[in-house]
C-alpha positions as CSV (number, residue, x, y, z in Angstrom):
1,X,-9.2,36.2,21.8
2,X,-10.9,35.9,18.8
3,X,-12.3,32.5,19.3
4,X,-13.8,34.4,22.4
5,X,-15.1,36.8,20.4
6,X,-16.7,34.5,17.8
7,X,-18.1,32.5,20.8
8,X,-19.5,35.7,22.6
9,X,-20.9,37.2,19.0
10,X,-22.7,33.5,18.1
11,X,-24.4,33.3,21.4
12,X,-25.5,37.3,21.6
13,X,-27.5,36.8,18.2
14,X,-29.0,33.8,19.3
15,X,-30.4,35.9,22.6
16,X,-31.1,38.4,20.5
17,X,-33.5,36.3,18.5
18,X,-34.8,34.6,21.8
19,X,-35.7,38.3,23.1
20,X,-37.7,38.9,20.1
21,X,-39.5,35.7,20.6
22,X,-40.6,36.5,24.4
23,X,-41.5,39.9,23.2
24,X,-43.8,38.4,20.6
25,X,-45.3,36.4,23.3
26,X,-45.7,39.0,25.4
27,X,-47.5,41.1,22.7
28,X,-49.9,38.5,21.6
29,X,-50.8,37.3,25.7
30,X,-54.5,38.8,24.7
31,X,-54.9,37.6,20.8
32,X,-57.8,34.0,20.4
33,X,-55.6,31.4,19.1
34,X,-52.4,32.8,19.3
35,X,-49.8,29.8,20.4
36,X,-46.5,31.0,22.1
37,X,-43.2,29.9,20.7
38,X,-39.7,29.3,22.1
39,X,-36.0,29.4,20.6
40,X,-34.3,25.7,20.4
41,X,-30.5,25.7,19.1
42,X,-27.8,23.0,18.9
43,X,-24.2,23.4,20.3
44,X,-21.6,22.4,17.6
45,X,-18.1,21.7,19.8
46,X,-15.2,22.0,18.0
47,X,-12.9,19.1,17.5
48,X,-9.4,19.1,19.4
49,X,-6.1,18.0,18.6
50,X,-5.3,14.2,19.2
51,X,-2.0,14.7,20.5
52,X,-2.1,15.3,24.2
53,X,1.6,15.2,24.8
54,X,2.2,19.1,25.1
55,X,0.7,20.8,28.1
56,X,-1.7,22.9,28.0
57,X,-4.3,20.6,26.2
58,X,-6.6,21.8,23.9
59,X,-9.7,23.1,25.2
60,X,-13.2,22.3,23.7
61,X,-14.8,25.7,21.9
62,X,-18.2,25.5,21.3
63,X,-20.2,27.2,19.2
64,X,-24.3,27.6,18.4
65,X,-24.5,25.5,15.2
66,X,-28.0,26.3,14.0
67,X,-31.3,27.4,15.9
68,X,-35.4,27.3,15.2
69,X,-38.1,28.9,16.6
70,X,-40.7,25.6,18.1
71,X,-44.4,26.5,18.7
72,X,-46.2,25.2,21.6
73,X,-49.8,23.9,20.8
74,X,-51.1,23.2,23.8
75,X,-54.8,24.6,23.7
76,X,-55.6,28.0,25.1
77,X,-58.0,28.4,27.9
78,X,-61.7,28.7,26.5
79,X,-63.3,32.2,27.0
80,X,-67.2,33.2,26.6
81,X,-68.1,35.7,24.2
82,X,-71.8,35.7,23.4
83,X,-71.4,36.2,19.6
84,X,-72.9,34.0,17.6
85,X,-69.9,33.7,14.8
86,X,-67.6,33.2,17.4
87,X,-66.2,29.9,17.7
88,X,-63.9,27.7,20.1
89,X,-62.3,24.4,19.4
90,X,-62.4,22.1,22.8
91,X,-60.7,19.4,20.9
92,X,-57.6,19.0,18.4
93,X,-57.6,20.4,15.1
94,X,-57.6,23.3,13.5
95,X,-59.8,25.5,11.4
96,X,-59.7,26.2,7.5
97,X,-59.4,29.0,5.5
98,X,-58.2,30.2,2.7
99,X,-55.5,32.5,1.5
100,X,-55.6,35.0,-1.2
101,X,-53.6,32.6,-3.6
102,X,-56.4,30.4,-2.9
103,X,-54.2,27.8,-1.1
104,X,-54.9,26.9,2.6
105,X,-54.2,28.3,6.1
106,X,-55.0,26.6,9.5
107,X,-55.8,28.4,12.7
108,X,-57.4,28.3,16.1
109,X,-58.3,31.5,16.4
110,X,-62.2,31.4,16.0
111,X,-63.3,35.1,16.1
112,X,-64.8,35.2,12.9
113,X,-67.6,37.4,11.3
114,X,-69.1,38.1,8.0
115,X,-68.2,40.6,5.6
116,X,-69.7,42.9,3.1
117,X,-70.6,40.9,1.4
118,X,-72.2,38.2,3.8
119,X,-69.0,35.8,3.8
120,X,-67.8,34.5,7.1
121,X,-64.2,35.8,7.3
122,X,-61.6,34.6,9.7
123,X,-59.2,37.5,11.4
124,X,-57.4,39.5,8.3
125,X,-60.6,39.1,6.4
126,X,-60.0,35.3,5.2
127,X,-62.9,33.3,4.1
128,X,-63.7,30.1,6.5
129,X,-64.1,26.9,4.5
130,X,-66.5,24.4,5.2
131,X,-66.7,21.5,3.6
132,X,-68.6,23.0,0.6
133,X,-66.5,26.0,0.6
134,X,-67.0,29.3,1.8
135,X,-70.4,30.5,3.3
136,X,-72.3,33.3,2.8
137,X,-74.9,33.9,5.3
138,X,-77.7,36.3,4.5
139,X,-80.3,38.2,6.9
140,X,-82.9,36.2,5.4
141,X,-81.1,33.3,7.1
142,X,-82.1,34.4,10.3
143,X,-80.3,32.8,13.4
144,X,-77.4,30.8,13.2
145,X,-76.5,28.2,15.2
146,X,-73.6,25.5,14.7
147,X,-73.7,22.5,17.0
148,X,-70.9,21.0,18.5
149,X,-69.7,18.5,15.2
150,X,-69.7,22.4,13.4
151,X,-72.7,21.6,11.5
152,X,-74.2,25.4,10.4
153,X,-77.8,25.3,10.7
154,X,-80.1,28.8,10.0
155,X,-83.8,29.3,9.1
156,X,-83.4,28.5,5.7
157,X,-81.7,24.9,5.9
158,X,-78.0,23.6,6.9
159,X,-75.3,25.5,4.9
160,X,-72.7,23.1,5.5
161,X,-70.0,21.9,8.1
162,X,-67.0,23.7,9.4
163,X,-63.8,22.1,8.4
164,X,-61.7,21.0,11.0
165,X,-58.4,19.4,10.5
166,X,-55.3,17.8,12.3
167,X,-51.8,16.7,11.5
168,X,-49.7,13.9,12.0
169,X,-46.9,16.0,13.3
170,X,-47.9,19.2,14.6
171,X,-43.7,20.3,14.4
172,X,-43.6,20.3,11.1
173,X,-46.4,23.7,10.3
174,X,-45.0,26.6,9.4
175,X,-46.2,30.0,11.4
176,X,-46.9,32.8,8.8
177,X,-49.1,35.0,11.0
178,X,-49.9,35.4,14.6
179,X,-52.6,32.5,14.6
180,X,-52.1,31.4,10.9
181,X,-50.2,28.5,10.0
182,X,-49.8,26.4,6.7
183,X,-48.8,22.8,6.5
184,X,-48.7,19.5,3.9
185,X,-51.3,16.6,4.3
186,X,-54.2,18.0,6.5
187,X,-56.3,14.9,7.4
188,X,-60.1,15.5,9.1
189,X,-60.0,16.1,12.6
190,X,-62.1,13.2,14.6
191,X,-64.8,13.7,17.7
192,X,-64.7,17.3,16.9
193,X,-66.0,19.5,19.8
194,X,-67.1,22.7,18.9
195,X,-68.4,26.0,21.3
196,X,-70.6,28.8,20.1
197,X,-70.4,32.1,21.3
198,X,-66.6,31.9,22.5
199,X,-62.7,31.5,21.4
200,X,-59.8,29.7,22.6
201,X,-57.7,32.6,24.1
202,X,-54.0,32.7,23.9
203,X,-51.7,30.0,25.7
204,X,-49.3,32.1,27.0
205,X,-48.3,32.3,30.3
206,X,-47.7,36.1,31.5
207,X,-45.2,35.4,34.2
208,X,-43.4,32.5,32.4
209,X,-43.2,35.2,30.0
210,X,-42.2,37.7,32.4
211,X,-39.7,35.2,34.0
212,X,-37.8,34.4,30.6
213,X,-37.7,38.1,29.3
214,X,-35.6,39.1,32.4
215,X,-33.2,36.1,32.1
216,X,-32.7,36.5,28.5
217,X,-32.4,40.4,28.7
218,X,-29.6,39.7,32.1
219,X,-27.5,37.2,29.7
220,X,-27.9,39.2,26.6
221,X,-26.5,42.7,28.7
222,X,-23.8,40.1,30.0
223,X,-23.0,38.9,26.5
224,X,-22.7,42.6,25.7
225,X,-20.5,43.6,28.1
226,X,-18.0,40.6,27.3
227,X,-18.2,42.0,23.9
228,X,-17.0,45.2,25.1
229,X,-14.2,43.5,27.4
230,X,-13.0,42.0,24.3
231,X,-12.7,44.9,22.8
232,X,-11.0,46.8,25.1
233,X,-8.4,44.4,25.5
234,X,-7.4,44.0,21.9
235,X,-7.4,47.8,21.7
236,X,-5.3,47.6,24.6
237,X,-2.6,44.9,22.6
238,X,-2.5,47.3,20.0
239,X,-1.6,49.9,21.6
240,X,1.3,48.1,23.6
241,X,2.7,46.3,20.4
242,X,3.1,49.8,19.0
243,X,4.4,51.2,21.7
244,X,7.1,47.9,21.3
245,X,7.6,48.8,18.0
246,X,8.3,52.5,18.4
C-alpha cells in the first residue's frame, strides 16, 4: 500500500505541474513572441530481487525520477500591425536587450516602443540593443524605417542595427519571463529577415491546448481519487487490527 501511495503521490505532482504548464499556455495564446512549453519527465523503475525461486515474483515499481519544463521554438505566425516600432523576425534568432543588472535577455517578442525619455524599450520597459547599444530616437528624427537586415534609418542618418542573435542549442536557454529568455554564448544571427509594422504572434495551438488541459485535468482527478482509495483502505486496516486487538 504504501508503495501505491508513493507511486500515486509522485505522478499527481507531476500532473500537477503539467496542468500549470497548459494553463500558462493557454494564458499567453494572445501575447507576440510568447513560445509554449511542455512537461518532459523520466521514469526511474525500481530494481527487483534476483532470486525468482519464491512465487509471487517481484513486481517492477516505477517511479517519476526527475522532470523539466522544454520550450518549443518553433516561430509564431507573423501578424500586421501598422506601427512603425513594431518588429517581426521571419528568420531565426532572437532580439537583444538588456536587463536591469545590465546583463542580457533574448526575445522574439517585437512590440517595442520608446519611452520617456525617447529609448526604444522592449515589453517590461527593457532597452533594445543594437549594435551600438541602446537607441534613443527623437521627434527631430522624423520617420523611422528599419529594412529587412534591421538597419534603423530616420531623417537624420542611420542610428545603428538591431541585434539579432542565435544559439547553438536552443534547449539549453533558460525562460525567466513570458517572452524573455537568457542564455551563454549568443553568436550573430545570419540572413536576418526583418518585418516592420508587425510581430511574431504566439505559437500556441488553442485546441492542442484545449485537448491536453482535459486529459491532464481527467488523469490528475483519477490520481486523486486513488489517493483517496488509498486512504480509505488503510483507515479501513486500522480500524480492523484494532478491532483484533480489542
Amino acid at each position: 500500500m504504501e508503495n501505491a501511495q508513493l507511486i500515486a503521490l509522485s505522478r499527481q505532482h507531476v500532473l500537477r505541474n503539467r496542468l500549470d504548464v497548459v494553463a500558462n499556455n493557454m494564458a499567453n495564446i494572445n501575447t507576440p513572441g510568447f513560445k509554449s512549453q511542455d512537461l518532459h519527465f523520466s521514469e526511474y523503475v525500481m530494481a527487483v530481487a534476483e532470486n525468482t525461486a519464491f512465487e509471487p515474483q517481484d513486481r517492477k515499481m516505477s517511479y517519476v525520477d526527475m522532470f523539466t519544463t522544454r520550450t518549443n521554438f518553433d516561430p509564431g505566425s507573423v501578424m500586421t500591425t501598422g506601427n512603425d516600432l513594431d518588429f517581426a523576425l521571419n528568420s531565426e534568432g532572437f532580439f537583444v536587450v538588456q536587463l536591469e543588472d545590465g546583463t542580457e535577455a533574448y526575445t522574439r517578442a517585437g512590440s517595442f516602443h520608446l519611452n520617456a525619455q525617447g529609448q526604444l524599450v522592449a515589453p517590461g520597459g527593457l532597452p533594445v540593443l543594437t549594435d551600438q547599444g541602446p537607441v534613443t530616437i527623437t521627434r527631430e528624427d522624423g520617420l523611422v524605417e528599419v529594412s529587412a537586415e534591421g538597419i534603423i534609418a530616420t531623417d537624420n542618418g542611420i542610428r545603428g542595427r538591431l541585434r539579432v542573435v542565435n544559439f547553438e542549442d536552443l534547449r539549453k536557454l533558460e525562460k525567466i519571463g513570458d517572452t524573455l529568455f537568457v542564455g551563454e554564448d549568443p553568436i550573430p544571427a545570419t540572413d536576418v529577415r526583418m518585418i516592420q509594422g508587425a510581430v511574431e504572434g504566439s505559437n500556441v495551438f488553442g485546441v492542442t491546448e484545449v485537448s491536453r488541459l482535459i486529459e491532464v485535468t481527467r488523469a490528475y482527478e483519477s490520481m486523486t481519487n486513488l489517493l483517496k482509495e488509498i486512504d480509505d483502505l488503510r483507515q479501513q486496516a486500522v480500524r480492523t487490527l484494532g478491532t483484533f486487538e480489542g
